[in-house]
N, C-alpha and C positions, 0 to 999 in steps of 0.2 A: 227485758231488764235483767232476766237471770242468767241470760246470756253474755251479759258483758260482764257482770260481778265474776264469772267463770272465766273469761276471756283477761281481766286485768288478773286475777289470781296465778291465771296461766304467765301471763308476762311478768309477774313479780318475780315469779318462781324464775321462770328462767334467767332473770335479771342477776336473781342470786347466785343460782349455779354455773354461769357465765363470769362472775368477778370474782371466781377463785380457781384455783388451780388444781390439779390432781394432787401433783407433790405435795401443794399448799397442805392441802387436807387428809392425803393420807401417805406420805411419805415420810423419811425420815431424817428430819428437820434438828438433828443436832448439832452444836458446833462448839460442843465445849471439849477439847482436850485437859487431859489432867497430865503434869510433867513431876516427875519425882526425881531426885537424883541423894545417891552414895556419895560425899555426905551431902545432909541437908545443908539450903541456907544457898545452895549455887544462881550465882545472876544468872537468868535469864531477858534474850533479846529477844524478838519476834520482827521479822523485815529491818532487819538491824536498827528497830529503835528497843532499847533497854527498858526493864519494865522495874516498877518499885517492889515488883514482890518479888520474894526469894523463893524456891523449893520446897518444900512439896507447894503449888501451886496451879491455879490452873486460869485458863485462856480461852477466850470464845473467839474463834476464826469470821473474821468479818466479811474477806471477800472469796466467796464462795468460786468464783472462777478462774482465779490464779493458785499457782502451788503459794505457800507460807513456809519460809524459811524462819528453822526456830535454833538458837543456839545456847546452850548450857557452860555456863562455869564458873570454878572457884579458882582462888587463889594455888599456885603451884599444883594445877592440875591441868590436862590435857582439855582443851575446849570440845567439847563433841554437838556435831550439827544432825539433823535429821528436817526431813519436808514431809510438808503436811500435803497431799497431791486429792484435792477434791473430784467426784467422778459423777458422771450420769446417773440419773435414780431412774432405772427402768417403767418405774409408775407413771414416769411423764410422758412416756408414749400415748399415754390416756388423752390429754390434750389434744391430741391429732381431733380426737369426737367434740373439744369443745375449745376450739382457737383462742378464745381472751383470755383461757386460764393460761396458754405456755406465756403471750405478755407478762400475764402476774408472778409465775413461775419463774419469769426471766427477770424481770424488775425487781423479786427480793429474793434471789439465788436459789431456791427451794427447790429448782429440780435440778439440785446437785448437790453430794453429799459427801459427807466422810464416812470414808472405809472403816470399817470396827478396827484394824488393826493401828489405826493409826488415831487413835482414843484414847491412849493412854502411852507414856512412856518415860519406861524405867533406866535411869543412867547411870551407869558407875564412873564418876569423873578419874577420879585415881587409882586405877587397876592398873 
């Protein structure tokens, strides 16, 4: 009897630690950029659909495995673009030890990340 109580314990547990992913849990799972632009108030686009907020603003990147094309501007100012280029998160090599987690990893983009430098970004439209 206290054999199996151990034994379902055992497979609960594993149950758990198999339906998530390395990145899932300890990667780094943010996707909000923040865009500021000289002056405030500048349209911003994202995959060339226009968005209703204006400058300073900010944007959660949906799909983790393509670049996102972001473009900034005002009236009688120079339009300036920059890409958002998502990248492998080293943690997810972890997955090799526990295969269902890279599915889950791969099914809600977590074992891909954005670079710190591309987190934030400051524009001057009319310089």
């Amino acid at each position: 009897m206290r054999f199996k109580k151990i034994a379902a314990l055992g497979l609960l547990t594993g149950a758990v630690i198999s339906s998530t992913g390395c990145s899932t849990m300890f990667g780094d799972n943010e996707r909000v950029v923040a865009i500021n632009s000289v002056p405030n108030g500048a349209k911003v686009v994202v995959n060339n659909v226009a968005l209703n907020d204006a400058t300073p603003t900010k944007i959660v990147v949906s799909d983790m495995f393509s670049p996102t094309l972001i473009s900034v501007q005002t009236k009688g100012c120079k339009v300036q673009q920059f890409t958002i280029d998502p990248e492998f998160q080293n943690v997810g090599f972890w997955n090799i030890l526990l295969w269902p987690g890279f599915v889950v990893d791969a099914a809600t983009g977590d074992m891909m990340k954005i670079p710190e430098n591309q987190r934030v970004f400051n524009v001057n439209l009319c310089q």
